[in-house]
C-alpha positions as CSV (number, residue, x, y, z in Angstrom):
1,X,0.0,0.0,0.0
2,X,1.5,3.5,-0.5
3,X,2.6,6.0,2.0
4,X,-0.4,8.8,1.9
5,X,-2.9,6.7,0.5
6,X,-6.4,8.0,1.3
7,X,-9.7,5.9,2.5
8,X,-13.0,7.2,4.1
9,X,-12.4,5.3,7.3
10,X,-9.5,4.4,9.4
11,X,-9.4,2.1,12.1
12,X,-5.8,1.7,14.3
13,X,-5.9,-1.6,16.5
14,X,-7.4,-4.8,14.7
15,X,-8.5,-6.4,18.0
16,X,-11.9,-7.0,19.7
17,X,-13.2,-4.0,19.1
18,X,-11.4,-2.7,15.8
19,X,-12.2,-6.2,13.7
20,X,-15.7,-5.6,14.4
21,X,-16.0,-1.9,12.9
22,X,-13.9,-3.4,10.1
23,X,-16.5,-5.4,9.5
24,X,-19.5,-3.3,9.6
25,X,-18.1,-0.4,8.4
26,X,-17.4,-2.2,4.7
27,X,-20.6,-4.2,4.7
28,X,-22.5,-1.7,2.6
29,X,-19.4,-1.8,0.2
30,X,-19.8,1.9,0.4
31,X,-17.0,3.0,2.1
32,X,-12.9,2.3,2.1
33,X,-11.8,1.6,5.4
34,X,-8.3,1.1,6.8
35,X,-7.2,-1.5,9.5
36,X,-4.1,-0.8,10.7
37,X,-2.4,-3.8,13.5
38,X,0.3,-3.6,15.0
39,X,0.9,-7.0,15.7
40,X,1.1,-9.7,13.0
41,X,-1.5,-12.0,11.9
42,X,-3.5,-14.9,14.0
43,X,-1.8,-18.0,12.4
44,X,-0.1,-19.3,15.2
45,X,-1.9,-22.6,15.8
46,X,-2.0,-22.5,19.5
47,X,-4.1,-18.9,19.6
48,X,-7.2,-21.5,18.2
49,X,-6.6,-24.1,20.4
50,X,-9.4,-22.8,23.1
51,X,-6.7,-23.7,26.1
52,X,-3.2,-22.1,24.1
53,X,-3.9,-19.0,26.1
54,X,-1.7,-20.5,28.8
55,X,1.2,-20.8,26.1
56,X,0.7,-17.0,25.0
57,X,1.3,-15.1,28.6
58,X,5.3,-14.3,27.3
59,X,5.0,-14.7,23.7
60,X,6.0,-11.1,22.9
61,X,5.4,-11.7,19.2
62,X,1.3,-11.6,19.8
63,X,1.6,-10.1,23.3
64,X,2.1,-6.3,24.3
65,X,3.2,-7.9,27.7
66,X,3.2,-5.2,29.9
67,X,3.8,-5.0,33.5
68,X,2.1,-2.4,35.9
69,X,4.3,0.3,38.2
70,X,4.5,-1.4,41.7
71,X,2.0,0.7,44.2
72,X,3.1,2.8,46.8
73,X,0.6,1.5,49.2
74,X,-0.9,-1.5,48.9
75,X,-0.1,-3.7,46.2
76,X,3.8,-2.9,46.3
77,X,4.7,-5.4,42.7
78,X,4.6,-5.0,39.4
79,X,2.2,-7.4,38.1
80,X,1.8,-8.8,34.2
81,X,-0.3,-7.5,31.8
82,X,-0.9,-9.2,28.6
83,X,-2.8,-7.5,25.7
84,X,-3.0,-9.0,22.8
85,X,-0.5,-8.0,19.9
86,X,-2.1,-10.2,16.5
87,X,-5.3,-9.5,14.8
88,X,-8.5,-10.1,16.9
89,X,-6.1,-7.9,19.8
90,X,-6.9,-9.9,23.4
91,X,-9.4,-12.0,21.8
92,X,-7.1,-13.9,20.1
93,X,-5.0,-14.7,23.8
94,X,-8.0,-14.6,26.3
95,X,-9.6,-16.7,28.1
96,X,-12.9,-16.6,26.1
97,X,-15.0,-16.3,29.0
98,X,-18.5,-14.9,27.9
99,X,-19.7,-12.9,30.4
100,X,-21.8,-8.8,29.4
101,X,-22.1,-7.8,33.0
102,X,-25.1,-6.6,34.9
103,X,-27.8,-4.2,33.8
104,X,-27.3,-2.1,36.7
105,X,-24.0,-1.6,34.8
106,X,-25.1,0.0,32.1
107,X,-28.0,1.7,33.7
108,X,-25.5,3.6,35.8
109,X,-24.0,4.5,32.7
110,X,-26.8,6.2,31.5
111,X,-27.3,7.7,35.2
112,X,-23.9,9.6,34.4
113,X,-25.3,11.4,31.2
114,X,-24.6,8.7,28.9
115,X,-27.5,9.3,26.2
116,X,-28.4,5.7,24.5
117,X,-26.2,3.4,26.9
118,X,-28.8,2.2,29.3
119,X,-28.7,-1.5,28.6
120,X,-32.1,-1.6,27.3
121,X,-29.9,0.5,24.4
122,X,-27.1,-2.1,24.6
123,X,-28.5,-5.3,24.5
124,X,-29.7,-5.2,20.8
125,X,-26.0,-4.6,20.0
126,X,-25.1,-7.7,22.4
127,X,-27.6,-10.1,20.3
128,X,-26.4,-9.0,17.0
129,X,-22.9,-9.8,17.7
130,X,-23.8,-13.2,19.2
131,X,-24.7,-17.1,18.0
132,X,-25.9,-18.9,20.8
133,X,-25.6,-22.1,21.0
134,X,-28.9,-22.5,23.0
135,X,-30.7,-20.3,20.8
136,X,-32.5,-16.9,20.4
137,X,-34.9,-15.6,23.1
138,X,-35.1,-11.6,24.9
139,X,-31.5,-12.2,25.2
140,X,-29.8,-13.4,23.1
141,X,-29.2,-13.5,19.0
142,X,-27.7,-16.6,16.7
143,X,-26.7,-15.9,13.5
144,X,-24.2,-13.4,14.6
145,X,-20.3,-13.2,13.6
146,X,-19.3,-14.5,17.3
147,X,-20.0,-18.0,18.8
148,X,-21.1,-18.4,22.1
149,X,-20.9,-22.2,23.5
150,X,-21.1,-24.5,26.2
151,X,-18.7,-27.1,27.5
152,X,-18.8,-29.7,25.3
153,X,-19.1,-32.4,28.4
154,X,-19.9,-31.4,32.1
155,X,-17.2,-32.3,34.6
156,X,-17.5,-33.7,38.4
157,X,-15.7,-31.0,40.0
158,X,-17.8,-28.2,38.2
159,X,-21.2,-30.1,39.3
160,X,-20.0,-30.3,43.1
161,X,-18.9,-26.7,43.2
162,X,-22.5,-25.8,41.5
163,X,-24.0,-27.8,44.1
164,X,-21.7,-26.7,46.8
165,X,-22.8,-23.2,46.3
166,X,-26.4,-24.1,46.6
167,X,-25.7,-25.9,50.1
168,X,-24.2,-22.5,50.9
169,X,-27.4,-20.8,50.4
170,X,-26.7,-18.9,46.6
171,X,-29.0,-20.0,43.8
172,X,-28.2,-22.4,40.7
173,X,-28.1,-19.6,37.6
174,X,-28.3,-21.4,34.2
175,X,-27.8,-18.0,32.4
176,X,-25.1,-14.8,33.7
177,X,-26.4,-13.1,30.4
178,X,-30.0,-13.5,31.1
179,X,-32.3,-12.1,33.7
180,X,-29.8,-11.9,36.5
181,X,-26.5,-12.5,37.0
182,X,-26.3,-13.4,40.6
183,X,-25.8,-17.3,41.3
184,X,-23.8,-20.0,40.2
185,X,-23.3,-22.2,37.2
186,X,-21.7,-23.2,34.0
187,X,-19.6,-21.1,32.1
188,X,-20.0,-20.3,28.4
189,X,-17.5,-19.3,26.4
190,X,-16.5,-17.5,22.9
191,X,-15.6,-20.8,20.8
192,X,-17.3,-22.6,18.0
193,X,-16.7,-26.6,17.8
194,X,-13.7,-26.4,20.0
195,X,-11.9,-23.4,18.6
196,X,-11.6,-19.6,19.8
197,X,-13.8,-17.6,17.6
198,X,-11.8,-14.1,18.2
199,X,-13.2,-11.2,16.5
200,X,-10.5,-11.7,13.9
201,X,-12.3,-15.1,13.4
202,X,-15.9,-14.3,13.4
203,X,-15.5,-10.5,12.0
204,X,-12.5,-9.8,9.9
205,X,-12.0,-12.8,8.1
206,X,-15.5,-12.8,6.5
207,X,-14.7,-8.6,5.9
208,X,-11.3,-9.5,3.8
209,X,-13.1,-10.7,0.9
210,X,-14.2,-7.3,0.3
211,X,-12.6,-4.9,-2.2
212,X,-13.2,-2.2,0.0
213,X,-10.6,-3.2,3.2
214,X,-7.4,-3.0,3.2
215,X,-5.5,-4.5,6.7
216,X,-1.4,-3.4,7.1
217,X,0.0,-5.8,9.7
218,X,2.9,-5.1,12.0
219,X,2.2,-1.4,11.1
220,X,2.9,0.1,14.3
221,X,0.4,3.8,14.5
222,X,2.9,6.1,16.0
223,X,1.3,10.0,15.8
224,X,-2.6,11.1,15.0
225,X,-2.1,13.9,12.2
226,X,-3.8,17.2,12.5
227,X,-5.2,20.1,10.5
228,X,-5.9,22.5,13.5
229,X,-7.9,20.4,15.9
230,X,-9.3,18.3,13.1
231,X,-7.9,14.7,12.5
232,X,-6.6,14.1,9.0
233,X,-4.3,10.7,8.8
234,X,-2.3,8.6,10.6
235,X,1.4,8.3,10.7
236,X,3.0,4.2,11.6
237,X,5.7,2.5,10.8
238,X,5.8,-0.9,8.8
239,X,8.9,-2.5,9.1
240,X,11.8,0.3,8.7
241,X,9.6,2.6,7.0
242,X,7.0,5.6,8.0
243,X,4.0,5.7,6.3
244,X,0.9,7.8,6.6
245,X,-2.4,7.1,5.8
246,X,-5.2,9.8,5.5
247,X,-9.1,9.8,6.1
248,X,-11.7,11.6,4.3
249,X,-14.1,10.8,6.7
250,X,-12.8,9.9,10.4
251,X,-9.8,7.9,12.3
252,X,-11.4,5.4,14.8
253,X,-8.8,4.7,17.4
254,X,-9.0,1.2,19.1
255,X,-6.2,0.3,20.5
256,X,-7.4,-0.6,24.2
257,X,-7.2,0.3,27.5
258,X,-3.6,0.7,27.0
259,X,-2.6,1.6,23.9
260,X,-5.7,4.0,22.4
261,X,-4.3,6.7,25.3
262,X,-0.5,6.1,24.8
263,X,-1.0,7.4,21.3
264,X,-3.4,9.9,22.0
265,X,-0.7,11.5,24.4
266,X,1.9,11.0,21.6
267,X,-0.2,12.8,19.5
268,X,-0.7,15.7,21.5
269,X,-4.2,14.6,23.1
270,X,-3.4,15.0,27.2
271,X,-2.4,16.3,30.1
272,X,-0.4,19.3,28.7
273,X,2.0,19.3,31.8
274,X,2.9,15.1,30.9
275,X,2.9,16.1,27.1
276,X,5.3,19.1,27.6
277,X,7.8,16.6,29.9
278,X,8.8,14.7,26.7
279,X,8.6,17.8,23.7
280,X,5.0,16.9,22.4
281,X,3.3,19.8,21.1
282,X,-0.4,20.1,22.4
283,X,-3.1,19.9,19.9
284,X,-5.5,19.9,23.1
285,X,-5.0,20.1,26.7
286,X,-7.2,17.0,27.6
287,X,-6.5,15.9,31.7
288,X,-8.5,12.8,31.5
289,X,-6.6,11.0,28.9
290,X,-5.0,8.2,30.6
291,X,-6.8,8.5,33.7
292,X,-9.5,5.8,35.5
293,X,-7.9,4.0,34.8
294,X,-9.9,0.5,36.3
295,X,-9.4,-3.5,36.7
296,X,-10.5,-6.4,38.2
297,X,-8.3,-7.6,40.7
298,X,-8.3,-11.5,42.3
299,X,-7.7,-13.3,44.9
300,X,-7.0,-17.2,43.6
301,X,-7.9,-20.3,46.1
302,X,-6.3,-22.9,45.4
303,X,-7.0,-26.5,46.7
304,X,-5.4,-29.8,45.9
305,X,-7.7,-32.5,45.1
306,X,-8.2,-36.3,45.8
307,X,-9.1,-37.1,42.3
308,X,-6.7,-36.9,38.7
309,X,-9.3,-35.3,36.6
310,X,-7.7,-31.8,36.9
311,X,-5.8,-30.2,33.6
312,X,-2.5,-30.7,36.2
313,X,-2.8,-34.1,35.6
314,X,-2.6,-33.6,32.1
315,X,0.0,-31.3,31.8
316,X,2.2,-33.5,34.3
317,X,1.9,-36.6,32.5
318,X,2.9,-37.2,29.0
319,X,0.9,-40.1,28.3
320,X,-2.3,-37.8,29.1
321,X,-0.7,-35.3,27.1
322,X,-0.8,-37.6,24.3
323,X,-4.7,-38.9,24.9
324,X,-5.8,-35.6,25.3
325,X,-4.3,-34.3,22.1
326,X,-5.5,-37.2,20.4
327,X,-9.2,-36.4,21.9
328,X,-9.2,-32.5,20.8
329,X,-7.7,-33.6,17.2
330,X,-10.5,-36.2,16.3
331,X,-13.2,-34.6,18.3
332,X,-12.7,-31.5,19.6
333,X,-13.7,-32.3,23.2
334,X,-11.4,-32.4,26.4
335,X,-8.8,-29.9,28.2
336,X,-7.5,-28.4,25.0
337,X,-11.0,-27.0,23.9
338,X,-11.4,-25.5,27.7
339,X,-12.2,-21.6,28.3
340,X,-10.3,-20.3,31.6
341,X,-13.6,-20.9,33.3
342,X,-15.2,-24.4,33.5
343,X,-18.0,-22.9,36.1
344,X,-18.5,-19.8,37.9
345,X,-20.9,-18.1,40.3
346,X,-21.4,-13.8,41.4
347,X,-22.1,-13.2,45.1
348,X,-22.7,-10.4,47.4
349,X,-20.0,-10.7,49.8
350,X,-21.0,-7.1,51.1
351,X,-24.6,-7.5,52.7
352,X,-25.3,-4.0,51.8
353,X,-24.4,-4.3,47.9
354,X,-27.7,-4.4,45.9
355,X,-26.3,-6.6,43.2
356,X,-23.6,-9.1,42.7
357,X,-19.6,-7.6,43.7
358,X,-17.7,-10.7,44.0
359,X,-17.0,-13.2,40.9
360,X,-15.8,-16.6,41.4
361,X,-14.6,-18.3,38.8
362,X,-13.7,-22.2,38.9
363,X,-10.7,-23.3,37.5
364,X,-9.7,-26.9,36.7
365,X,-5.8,-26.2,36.7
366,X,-3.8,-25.0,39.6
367,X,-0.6,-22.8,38.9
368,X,1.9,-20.3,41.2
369,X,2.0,-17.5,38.7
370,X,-0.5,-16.9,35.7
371,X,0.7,-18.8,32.7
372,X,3.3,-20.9,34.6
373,X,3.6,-24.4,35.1
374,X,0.9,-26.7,36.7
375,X,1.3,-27.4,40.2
376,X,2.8,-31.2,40.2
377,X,-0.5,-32.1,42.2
378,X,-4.1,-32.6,41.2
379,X,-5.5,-29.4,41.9
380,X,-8.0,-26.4,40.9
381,X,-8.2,-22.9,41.6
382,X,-11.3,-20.2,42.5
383,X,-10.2,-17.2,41.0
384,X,-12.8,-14.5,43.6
385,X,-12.9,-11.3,41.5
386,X,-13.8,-7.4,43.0
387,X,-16.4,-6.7,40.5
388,X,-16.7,-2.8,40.8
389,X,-13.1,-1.3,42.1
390,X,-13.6,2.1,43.5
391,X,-9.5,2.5,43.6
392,X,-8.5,4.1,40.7
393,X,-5.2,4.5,38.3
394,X,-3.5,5.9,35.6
395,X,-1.7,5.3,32.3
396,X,1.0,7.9,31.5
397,X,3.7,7.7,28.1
398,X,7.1,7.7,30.1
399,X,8.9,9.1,26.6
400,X,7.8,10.7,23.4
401,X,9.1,7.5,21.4
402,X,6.1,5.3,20.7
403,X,8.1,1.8,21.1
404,X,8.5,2.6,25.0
405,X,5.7,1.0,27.1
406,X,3.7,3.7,29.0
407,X,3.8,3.8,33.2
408,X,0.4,1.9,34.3
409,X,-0.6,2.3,37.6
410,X,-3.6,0.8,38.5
411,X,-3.6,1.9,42.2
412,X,-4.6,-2.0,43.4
413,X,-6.5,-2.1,46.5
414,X,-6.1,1.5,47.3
415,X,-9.4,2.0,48.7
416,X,-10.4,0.3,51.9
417,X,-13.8,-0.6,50.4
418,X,-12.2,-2.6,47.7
419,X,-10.0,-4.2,50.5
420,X,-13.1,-5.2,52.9
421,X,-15.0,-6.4,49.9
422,X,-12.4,-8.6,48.3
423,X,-11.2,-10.3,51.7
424,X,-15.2,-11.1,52.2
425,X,-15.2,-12.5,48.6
426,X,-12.5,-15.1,49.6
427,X,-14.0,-15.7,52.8
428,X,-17.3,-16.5,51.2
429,X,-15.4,-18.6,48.7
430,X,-13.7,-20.6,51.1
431,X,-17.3,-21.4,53.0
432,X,-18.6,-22.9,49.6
433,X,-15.8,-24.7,49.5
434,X,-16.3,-26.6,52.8
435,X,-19.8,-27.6,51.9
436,X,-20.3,-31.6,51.7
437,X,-20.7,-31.5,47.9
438,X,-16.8,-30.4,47.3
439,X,-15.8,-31.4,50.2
440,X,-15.7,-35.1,49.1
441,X,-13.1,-33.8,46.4
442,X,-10.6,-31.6,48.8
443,X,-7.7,-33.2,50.7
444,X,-6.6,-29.6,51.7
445,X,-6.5,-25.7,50.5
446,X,-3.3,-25.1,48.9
447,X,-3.0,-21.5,49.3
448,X,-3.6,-19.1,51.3
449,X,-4.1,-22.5,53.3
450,X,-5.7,-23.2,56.2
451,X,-3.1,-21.3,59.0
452,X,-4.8,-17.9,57.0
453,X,-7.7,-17.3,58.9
454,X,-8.9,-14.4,60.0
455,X,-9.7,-11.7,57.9
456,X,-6.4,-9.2,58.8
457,X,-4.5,-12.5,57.2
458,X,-6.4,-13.4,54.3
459,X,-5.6,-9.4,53.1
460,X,-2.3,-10.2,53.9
461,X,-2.2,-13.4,52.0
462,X,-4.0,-11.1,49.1
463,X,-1.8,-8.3,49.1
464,X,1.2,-10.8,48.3
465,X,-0.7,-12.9,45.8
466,X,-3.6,-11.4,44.1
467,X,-3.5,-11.2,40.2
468,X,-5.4,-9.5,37.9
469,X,-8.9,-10.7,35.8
470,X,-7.1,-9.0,32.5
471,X,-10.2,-6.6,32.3
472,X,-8.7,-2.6,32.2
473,X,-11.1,0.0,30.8
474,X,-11.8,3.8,31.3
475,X,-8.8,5.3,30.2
476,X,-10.8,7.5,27.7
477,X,-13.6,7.7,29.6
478,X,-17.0,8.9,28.0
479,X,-18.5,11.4,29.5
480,X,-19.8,15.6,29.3
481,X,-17.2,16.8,32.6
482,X,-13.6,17.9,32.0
483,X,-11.9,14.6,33.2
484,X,-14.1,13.0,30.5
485,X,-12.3,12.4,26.7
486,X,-15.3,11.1,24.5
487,X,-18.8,12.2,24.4
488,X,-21.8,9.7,23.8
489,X,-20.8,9.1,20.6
490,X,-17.5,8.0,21.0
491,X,-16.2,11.6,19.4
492,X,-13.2,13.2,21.2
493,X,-14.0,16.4,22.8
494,X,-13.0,19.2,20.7
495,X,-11.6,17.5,17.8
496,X,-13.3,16.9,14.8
497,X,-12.9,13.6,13.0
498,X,-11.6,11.3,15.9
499,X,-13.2,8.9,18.0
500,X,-12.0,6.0,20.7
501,X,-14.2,3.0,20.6
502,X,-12.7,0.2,22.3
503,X,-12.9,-0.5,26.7
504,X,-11.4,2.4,27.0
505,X,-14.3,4.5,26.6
506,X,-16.3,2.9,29.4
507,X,-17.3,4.9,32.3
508,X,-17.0,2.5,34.7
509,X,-16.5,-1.2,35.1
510,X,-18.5,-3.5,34.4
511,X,-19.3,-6.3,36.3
512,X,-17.6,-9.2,35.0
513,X,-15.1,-10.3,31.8
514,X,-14.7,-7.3,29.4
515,X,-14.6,-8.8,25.7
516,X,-17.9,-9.3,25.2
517,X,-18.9,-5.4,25.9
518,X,-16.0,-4.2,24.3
519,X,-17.6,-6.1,21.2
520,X,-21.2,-4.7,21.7
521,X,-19.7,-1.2,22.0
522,X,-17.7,-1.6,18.7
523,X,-21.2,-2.9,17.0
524,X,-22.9,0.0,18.7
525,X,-19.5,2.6,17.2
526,X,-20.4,1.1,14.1
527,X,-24.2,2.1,14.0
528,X,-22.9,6.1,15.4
529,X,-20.2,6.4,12.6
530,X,-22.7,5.0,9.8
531,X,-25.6,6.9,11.2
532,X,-23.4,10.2,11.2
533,X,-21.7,9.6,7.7
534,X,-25.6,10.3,6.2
């Protein structure tokens, strides 16, 4: 492609949310759109392979791997952050849990000024994108460009920790997505017949048939070009060469939680004070660019159990390796076509919270650092995730050259709420876990273990070992107030011909695993930038 070609649309970050406006900004064949990634493309084998996330946590040729600024405070390490560096972003290295969050969530949204983001005005954009498995009803679509499945087979473990839960006193929930989130059951996940269906899967391979998209891989985006406070083009670098790229009508950036405010700093979109630091001329003094910045922090259980029907049995015996291979290649069934999530349930672990703030996720693998090796035991781990973090953090660029990783600084635990609620969480977690149903599995918790008891220790224990749910948002925040960068339409404030539309953009958490909304708001972009090119 040559250096200052010109298109009516383009789009920098081919991951979950920029493979979708590929997508449904060429359907109409009307209009030439752009994708520029800065990653490669999705052909290593093992990004399919529904349980090759594991193999992807330190791959830095499809992984951003990032690492957060230790805290000050509370959480005083630098813990990994993996993004996803290949086309379909993080949903080509995540663990394909399918989870929207709660209506309040969106609702809230709307509370804040947010015209046409109450979840009534969302969940259209949540069935279009989806093929359910179980079918269409109020919730759900089929026929969409991403699968939504079930486990294949049930497992013991997952069925005693449902029915654990339910001796604890929290209901069996068939459906998260559905009516109501709060309750426990099976997981469903983002894979069709055994293999991840990414959004580079289900929406830009369909789109690269068509005449009208062009996609430049490993073409890094390095600086938004201006005219005044109007975006005109993009400048990135391809190998050892700069190009530019211009748009007629707008640049959509959708880089993430991480990367779509790096460059808008580098481009003169921020705190003028940061941007001055490092050089950057200011094209608008914007405060809240890289600010919000939100996550879902864990704290993993872990417990060894009496039976070898874990994936740590798998993974420490090579015979099992073998069968279970074998088992995914004919029949795409077993470990390999596993989301991170086999079952799952959301609590209240504070008795004043109207809705759900815990999750807790069921894993059937046990491990001492994410993406490590399996504990040599049979084992499993509860990952119990704060669902709505009132700490907040910040991304900042630490140099005006675009190949240095920003400082993120998520601020951890920094609020005692988040603190009280997350230790209850684990508490709560470990009390399902002594009910008769599990019970008959457990020969002991592995860690925090049982010398961690009161509450003072199991922050402790937390402080030293929790990890994070891979779900930052908000670092473009939407919004009408000064700290805000995008407006209800996803335009930046003040500049004409930009917009952020990835999780960046989100107000506030949501309550629960982040690829799915960051799908339905891409769907929803789409709709905005179509409606407004009439």
């Amino acid at each position: 492609m040559d250096s200052g070609s010109k298109f009516d649309y383009v789009v920098i970050g081919a991951g979950s949310a920029g493979c979708v406006l590929a997508n449904r900004l060429t359907e109409s064949g009307r209009y030439r759109v752009l994708l520029l990634e800065a990653g490669g493309k999705d052909r290593n084998p093992w990004i399919h392979i529904p349980l090759g996330y594991a193999k992807h946590f330190t791959n830095s040729k499809i992984n951003w791997l990032y690492e957060t600024s230790p805290g000050t405070e509370w959480v005083k390490r630098s813990i990994h952050q993996p993004r996803g560096k290949v086309l379909g972003g993080t949903s080509s290295i995540n663990g394909m849990v399918y989870i929207r969050g709660q209506a309040e969530d969106y609702n809230y949204w709307r509370q804040l000024g947010n015209t046409g983001w109450s979840y009534d005005d969302v969940l259209p954009y949540f069935r279009k994108a989806e093929d359910q498995q179980r079918g269409a009803d109020d919730y759900h679509g089929v026929g969409g460009p991403l699968c939504v499945s079930d486990p294949a087979n049930t497992h013991p473990l997952a069925d005693a920790y449902i029915e654990a839960a339910e001796q604890a006193g929290y209901p069996r929930n068939i459906d998260f997505n559905g009516a109501q989130q709060e309750g426990f059951g099976y997981s469903q996940w983002t894979t069709r017949k055994g293999r991840r269906s990414s959004t580079a899967v289900g929406y830009l391979k369909p789109a690269r048939k068509r005449n009208n998209l062009s996609v430049a891989t490993n073409a890094h985006a390095t600086k938004i070009l201006f005219s005044g406070t109007r975006a005109i083009g993009v400048e990135y670098r391809q190998g050892d060469k700069i190009q530019t790229a211009y748009a007629d009508g707008e640049l959509i950036v959708a880089g993430g939680a991480y990367n779509s405010p790096q460059l808008l700093q580098l481009s003169g979109l921020g705190p003028v004070n940061l941007l001055s630091q490092f050089g950057i001329n200011p094209v608008a003094d914007m405060p809240g660019v890289g600010e919000n910045l939100q996550d879902h922090i864990n704290g993993p259980v872990m417990y060894r159990v009496n039976k070898p029907f874990t994936a740590n049995d798998v993974a420490n015996s090579l015979p099992r390796r073998i069968m279970t291979g074998m088992r995914y290649a004919f029949l795409r069934k077993g470990f390999l076509a596993m989301g991170a999530s086999y079952a799952g349930g959301f609590i209240r672990a504070d008795p004043a919270s109207a809705s759900p703030d815990i999750q807790a996720q069921l894993m059937l693998y046990s491990t001492d650092k994410p993406g490590g090796v399996a504990n040599n035991f049979s084992g499993c781990t509860i990952v119990c995730a704060l669902l709505r973090p009132e700490s907040r953090g910040f991304l900042r660029i630490t140099s005006a050259d675009p190949f240095v990783s920003p400082e993120i600084q998520p601020n951890y635990l920094s609020q005692k709420k988040d603190r009280d609620v997350l230790v209850a969480g684990v508490q709560a977690v470990r009390r399902i876990m002594e009910q008769p149903a599990i019970k008959k599995y457990i020969i002991a918790e592995h860690l925090p273990g049982p010398e961690c008891d009161s509450d003072d220790q199991v922050l402790e224990y937390v402080l030293e070992n929790c990890r994070t749910s891979f779900h930052p948002v908000s670092t473009c925040r939407m919004g009408s107030d000064d700290m805000s960068v995008v407006d209800e339409r996803l335009r930046v404030h003040g500049i004409q011909g930009l917009r952020v539309i990835d999780a960046s953009i989100m107000p506030s958490l949501i309550s629960g695993n982040t690829n799915a909304p960051t799908i339905m708001i891409a769907e929803k972009g789409a709709d905005l930038l179509l409606q407004d090119a009439l």
